[in-house]
TORPA-4810 file (N, C-alpha, C, O; in nm, 3 decimals):
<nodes>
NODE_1_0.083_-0.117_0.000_0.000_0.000_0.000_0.088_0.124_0.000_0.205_0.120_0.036_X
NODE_2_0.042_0.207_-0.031_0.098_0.376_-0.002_0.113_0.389_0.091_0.021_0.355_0.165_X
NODE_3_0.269_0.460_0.171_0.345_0.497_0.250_0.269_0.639_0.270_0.223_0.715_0.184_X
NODE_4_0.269_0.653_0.424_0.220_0.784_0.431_0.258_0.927_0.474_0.244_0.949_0.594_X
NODE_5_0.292_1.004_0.415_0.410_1.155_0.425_0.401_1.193_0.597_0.308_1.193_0.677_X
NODE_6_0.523_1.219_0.607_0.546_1.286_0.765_0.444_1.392_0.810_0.420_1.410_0.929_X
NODE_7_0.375_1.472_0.695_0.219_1.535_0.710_0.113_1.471_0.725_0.019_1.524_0.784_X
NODE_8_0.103_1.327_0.668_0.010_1.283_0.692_0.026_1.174_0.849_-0.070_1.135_0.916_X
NODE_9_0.173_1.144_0.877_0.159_1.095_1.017_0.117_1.144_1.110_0.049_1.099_1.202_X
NODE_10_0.175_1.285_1.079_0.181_1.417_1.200_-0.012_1.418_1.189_-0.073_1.384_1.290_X
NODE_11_-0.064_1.444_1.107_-0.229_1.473_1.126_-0.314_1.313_1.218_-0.415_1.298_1.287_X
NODE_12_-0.217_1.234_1.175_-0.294_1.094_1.258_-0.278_1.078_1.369_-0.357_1.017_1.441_X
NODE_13_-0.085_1.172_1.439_-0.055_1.216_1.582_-0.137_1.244_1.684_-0.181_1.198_1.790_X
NODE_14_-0.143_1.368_1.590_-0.288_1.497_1.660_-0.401_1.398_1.674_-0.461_1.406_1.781_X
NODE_15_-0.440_1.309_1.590_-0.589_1.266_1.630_-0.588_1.196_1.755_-0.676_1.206_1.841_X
NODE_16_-0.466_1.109_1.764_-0.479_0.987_1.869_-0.426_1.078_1.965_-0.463_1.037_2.075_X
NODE_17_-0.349_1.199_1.979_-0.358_1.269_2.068_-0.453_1.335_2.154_-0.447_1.454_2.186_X
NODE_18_-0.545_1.248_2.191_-0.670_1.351_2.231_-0.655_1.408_2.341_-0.730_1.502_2.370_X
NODE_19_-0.553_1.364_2.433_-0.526_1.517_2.560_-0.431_1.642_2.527_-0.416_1.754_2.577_X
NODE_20_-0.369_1.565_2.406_-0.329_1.711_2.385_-0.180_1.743_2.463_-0.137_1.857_2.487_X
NODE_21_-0.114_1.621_2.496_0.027_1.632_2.561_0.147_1.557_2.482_0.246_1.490_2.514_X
NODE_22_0.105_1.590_2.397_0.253_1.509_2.298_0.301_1.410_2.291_0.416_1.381_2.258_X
NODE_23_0.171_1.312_2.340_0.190_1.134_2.376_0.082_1.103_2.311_-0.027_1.160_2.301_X
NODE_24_0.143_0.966_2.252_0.030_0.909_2.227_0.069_0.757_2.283_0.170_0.694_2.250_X
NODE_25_-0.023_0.715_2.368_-0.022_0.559_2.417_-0.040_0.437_2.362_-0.117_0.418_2.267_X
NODE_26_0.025_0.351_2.414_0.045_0.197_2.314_-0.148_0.146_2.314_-0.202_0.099_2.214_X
NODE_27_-0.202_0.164_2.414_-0.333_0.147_2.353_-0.382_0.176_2.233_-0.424_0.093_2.152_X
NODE_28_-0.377_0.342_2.215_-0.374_0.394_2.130_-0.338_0.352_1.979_-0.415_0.330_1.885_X
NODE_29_-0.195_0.349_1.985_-0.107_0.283_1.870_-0.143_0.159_1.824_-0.126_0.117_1.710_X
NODE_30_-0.193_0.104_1.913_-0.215_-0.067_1.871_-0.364_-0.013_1.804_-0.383_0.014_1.686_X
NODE_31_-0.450_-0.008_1.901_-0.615_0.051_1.800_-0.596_0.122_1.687_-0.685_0.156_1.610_X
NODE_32_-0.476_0.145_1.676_-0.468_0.199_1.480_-0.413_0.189_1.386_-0.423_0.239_1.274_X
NODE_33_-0.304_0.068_1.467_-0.260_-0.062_1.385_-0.408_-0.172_1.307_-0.424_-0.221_1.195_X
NODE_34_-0.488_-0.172_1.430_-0.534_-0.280_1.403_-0.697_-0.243_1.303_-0.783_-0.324_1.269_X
NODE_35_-0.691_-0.073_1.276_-0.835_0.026_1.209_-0.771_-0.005_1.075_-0.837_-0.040_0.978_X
NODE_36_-0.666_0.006_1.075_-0.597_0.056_0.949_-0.547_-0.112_0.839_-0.502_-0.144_0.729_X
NODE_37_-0.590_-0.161_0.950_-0.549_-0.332_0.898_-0.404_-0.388_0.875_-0.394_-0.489_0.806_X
NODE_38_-0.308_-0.338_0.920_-0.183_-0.380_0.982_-0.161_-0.482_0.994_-0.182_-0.520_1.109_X
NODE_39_-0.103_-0.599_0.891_-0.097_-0.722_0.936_0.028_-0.764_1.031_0.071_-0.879_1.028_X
NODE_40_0.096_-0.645_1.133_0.156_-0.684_1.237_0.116_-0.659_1.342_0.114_-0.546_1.390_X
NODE_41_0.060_-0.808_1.425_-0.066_-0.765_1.521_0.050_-0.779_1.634_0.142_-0.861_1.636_X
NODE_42_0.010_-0.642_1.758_0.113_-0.725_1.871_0.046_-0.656_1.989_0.014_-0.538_1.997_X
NODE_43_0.030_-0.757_2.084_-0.040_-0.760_2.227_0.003_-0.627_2.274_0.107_-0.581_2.227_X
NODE_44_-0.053_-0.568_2.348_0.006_-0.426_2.444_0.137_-0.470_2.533_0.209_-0.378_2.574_X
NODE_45_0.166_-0.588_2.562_0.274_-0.667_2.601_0.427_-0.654_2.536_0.541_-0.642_2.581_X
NODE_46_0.358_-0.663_2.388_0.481_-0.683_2.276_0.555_-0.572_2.238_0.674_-0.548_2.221_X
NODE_47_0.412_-0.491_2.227_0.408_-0.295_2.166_0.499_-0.268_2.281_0.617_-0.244_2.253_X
NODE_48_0.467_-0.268_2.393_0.542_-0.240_2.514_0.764_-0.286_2.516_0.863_-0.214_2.521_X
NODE_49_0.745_-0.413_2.511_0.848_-0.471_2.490_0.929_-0.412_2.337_1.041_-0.458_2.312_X
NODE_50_0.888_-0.348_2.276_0.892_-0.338_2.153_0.994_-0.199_2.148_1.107_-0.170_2.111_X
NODE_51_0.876_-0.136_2.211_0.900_0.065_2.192_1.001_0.082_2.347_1.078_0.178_2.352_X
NODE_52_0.998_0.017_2.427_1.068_0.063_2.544_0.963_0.110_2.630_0.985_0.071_2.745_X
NODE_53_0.864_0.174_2.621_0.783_0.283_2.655_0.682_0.283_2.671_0.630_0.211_2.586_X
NODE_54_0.562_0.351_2.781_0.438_0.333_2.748_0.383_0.406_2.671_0.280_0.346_2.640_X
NODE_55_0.387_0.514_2.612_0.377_0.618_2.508_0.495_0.677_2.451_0.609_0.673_2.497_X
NODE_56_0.434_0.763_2.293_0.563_0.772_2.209_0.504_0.898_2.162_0.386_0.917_2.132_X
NODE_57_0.623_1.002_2.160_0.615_1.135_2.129_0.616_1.106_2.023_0.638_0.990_1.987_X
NODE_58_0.581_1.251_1.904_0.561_1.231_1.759_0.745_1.189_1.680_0.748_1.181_1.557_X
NODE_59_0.864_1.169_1.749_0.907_1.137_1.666_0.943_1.027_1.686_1.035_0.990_1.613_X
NODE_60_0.903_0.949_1.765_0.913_0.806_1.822_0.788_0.742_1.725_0.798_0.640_1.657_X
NODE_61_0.714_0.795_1.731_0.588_0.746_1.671_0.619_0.743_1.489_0.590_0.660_1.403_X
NODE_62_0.684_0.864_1.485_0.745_0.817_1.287_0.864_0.748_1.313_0.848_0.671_1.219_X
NODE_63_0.949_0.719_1.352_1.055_0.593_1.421_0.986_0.450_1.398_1.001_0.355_1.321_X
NODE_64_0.883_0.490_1.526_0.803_0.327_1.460_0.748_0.290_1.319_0.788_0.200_1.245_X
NODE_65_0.665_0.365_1.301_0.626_0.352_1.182_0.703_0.350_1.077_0.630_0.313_0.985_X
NODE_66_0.804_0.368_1.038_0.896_0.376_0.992_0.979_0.229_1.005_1.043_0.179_0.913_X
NODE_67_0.966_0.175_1.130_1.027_0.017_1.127_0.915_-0.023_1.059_0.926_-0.032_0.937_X
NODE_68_0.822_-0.045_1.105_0.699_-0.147_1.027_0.692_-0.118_0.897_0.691_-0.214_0.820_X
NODE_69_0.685_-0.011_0.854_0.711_0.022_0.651_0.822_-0.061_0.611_0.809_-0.140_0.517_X
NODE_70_0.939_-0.048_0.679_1.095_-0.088_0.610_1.021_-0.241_0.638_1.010_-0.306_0.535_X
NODE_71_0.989_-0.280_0.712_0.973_-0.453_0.767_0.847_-0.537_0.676_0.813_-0.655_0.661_X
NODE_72_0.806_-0.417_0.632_0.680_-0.450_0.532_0.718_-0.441_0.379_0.676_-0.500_0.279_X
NODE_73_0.800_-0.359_0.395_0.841_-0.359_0.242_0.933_-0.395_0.220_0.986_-0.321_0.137_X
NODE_74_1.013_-0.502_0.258_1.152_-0.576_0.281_1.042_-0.723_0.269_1.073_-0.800_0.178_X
NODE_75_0.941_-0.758_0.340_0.844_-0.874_0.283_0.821_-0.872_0.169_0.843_-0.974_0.105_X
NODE_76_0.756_-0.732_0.090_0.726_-0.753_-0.032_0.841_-0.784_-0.157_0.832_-0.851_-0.259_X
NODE_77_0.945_-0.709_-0.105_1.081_-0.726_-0.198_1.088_-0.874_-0.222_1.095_-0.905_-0.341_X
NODE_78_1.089_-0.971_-0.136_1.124_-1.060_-0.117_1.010_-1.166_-0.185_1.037_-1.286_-0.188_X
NODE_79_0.919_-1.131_-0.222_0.819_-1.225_-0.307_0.645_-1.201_-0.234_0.576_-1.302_-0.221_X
NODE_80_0.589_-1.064_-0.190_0.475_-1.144_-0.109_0.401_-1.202_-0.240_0.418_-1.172_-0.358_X
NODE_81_0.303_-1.305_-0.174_0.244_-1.331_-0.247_0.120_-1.277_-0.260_0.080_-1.185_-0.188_X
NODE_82_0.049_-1.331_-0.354_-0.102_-1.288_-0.391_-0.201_-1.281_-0.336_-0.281_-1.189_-0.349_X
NODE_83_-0.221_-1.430_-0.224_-0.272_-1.449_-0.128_-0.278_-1.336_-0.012_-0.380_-1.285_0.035_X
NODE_84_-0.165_-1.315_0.017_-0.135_-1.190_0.143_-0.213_-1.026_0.091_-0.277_-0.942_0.155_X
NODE_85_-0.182_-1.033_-0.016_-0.199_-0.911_-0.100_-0.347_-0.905_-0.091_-0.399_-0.828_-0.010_X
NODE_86_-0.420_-0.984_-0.170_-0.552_-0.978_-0.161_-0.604_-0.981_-0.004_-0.688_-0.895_0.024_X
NODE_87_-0.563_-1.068_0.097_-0.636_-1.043_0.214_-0.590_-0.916_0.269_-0.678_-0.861_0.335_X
NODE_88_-0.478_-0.850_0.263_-0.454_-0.697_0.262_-0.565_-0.614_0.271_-0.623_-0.560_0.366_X
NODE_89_-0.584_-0.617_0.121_-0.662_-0.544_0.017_-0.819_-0.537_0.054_-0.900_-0.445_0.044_X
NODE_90_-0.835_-0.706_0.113_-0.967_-0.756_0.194_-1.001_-0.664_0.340_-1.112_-0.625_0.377_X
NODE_91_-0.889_-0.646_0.397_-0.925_-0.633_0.554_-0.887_-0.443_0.544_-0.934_-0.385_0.642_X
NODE_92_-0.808_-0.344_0.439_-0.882_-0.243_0.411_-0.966_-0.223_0.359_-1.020_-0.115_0.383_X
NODE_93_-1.010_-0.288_0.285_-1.159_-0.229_0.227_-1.281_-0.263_0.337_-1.392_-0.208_0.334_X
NODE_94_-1.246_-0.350_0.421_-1.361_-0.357_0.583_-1.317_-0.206_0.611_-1.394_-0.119_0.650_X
NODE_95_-1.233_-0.196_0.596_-1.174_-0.011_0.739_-1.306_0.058_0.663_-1.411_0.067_0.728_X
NODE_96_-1.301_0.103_0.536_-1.371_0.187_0.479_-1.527_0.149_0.421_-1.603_0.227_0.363_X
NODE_97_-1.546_0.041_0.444_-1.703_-0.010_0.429_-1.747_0.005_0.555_-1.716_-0.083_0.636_X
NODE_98_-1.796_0.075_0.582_-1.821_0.141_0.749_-1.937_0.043_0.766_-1.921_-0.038_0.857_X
NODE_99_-2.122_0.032_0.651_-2.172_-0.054_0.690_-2.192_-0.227_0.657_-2.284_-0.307_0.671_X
NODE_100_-2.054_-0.231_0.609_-2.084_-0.346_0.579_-2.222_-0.408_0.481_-2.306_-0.497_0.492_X
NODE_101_-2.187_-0.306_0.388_-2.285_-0.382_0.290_-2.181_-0.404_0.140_-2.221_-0.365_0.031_X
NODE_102_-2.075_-0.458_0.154_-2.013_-0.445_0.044_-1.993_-0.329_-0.070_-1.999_-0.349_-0.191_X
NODE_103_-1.976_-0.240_-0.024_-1.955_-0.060_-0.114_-1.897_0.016_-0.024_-1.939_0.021_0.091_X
NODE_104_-1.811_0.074_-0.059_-1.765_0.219_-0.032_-1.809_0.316_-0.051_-1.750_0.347_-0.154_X
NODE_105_-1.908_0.435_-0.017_-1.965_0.539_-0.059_-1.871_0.639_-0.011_-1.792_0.635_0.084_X
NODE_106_-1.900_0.742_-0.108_-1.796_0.891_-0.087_-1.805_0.936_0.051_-1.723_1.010_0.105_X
NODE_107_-1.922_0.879_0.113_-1.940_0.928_0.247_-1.832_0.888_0.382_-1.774_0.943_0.475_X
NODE_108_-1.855_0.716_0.304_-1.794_0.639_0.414_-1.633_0.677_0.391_-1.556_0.664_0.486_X
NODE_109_-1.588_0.724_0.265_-1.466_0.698_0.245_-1.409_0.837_0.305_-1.293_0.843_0.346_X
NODE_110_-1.505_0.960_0.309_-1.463_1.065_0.389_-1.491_1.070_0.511_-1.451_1.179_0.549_X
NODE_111_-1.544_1.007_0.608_-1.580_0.962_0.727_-1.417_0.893_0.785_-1.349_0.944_0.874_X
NODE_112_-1.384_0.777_0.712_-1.247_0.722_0.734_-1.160_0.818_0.728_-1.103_0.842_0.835_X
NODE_113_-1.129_0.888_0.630_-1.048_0.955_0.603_-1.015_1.126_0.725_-0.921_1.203_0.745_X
NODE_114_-1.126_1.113_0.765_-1.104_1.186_0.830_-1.085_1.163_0.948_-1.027_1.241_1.022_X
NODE_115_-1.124_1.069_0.978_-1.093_1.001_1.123_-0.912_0.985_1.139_-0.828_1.039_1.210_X
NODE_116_-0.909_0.894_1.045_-0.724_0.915_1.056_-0.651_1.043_0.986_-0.544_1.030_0.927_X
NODE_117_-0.732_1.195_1.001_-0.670_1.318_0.971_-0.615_1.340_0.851_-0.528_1.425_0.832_X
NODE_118_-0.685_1.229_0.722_-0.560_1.250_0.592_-0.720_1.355_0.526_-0.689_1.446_0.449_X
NODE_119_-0.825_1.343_0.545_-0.932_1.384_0.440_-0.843_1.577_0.464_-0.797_1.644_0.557_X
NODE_120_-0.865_1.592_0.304_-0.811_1.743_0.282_-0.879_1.794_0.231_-0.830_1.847_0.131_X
NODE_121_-1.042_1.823_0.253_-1.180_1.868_0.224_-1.156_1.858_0.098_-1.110_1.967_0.065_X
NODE_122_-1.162_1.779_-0.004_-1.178_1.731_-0.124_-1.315_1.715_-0.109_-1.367_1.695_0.000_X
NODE_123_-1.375_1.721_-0.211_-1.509_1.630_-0.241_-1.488_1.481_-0.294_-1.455_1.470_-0.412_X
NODE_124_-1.507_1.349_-0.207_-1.439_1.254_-0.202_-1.552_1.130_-0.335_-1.522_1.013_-0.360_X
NODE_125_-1.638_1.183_-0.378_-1.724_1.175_-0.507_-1.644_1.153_-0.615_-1.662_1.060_-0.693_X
NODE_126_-1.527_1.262_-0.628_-1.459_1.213_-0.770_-1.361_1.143_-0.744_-1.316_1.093_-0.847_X
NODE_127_-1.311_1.117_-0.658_-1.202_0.984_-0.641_-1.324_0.858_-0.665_-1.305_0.760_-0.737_X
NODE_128_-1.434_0.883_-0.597_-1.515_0.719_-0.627_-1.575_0.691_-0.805_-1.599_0.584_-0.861_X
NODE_129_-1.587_0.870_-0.870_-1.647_0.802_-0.992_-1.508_0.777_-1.047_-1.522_0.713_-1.151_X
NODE_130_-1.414_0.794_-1.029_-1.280_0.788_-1.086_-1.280_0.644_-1.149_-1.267_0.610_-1.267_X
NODE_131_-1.299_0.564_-1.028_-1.280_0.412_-1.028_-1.392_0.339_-1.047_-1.366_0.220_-1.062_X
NODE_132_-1.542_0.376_-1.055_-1.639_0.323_-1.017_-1.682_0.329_-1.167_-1.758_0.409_-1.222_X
NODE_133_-1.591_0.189_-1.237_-1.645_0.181_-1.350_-1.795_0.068_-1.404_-1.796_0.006_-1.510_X
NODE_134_-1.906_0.064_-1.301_-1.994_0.027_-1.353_-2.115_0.120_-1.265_-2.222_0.071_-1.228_X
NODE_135_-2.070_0.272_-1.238_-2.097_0.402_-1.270_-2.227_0.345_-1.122_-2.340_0.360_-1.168_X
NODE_136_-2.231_0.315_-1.041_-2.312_0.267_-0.941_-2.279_0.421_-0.840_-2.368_0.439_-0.757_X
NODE_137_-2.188_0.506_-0.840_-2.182_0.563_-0.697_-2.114_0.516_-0.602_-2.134_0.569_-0.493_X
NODE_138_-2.024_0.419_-0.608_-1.975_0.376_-0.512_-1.887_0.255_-0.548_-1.901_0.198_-0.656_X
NODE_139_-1.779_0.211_-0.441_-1.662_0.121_-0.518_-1.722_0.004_-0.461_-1.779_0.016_-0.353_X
NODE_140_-1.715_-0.151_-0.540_-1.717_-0.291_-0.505_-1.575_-0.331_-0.471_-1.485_-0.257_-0.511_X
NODE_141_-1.546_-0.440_-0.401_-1.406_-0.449_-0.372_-1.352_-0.473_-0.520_-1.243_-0.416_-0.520_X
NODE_142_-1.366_-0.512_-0.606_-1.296_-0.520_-0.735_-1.277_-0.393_-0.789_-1.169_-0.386_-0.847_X
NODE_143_-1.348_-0.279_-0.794_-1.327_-0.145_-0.798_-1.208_-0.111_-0.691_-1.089_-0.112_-0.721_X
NODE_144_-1.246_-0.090_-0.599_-1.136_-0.062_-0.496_-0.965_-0.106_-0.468_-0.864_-0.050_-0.425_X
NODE_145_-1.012_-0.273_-0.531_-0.878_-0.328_-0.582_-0.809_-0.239_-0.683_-0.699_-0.185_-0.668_X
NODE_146_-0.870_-0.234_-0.763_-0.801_-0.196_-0.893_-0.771_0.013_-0.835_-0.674_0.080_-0.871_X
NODE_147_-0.824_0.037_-0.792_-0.792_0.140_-0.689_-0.650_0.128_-0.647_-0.557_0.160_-0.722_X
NODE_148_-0.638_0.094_-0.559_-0.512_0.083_-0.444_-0.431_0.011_-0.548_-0.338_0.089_-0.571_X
NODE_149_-0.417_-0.100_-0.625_-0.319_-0.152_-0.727_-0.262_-0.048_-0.787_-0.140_-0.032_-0.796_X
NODE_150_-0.388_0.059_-0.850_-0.294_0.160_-0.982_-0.264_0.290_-0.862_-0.209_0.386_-0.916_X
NODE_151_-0.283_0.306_-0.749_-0.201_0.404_-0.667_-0.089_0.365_-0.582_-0.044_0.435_-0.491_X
NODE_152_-0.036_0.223_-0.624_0.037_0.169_-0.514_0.186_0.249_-0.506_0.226_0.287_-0.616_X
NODE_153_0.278_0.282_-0.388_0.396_0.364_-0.392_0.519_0.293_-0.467_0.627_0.352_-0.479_X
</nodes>
């Protein structure tokens, strides 16, 4: 998937920052490992054992993230397969099908998007007719695939 700019970490900071003290907690971190579909799952035990720390200022927090990209994309170098890829591809497109009816609507996809601080008041309509080539209003996961495939970094 697309790597995400030190602007767009910094805006996902601020969100999980909700007191507002320049921490953000391994609770935290793990609940957005696991929104965002992160296939490196690790107990508050591990996260802990991991970071040193019970919370991580914003440049600890692009530090980490920054291991898990290199550790993720050092898998793919190496052959992922298709299988992995597609259940990837499977368990984001749950993040952004908010009701679970198989579609993405511009709604749901700016709802997500803003939740993890990347939505940049776009009208999020023409990214969906972009891709939404059987003109429905909204992406099927085969739309969405072919989405994230032709934007991949």
């Amino acid at each position: 998937m697309c790597l995400l700019t030190p602007s767009d970490l910094h805006r996902i900071f601020e969100k999980l920052d909700v007191n507002n003290d320049g921490l953000v907690c391994l609770e935290e971190l793990n609940r957005l490992l696991q929104m965002t579909g992160n296939s490196c799952h690790y107990s508050l035990e591990e996260l802990e054992s991991l970071v040193e720390k019970k919370s991580l200022g914003f440049s600890e927090f692009l530090f980490f993230y920054n291991s898990i990209s290199e550790q993720k994309n050092g898998e793919s170098r190496g052959g992922e397969d298709t299988e992995e890829l597609e259940s990837d591809l499977v368990k984001t497109f749950k993040v952004f099908d908010l009701d679970g009816d198989g579609f993405i609507t511009s709604q749901e996809l700016e709802c997500v998007l803003k939740r993890l601080g990347l939505w940049d008041g776009k009208d999020c309509r023409t990214m969906i007719r972009f891709y939404d080539t059987n003109l429905d209003g909204r992406l099927d996961f085969q739309e969405f695939k072919t989405m994230m495939l032709l934007t991949k970094a």
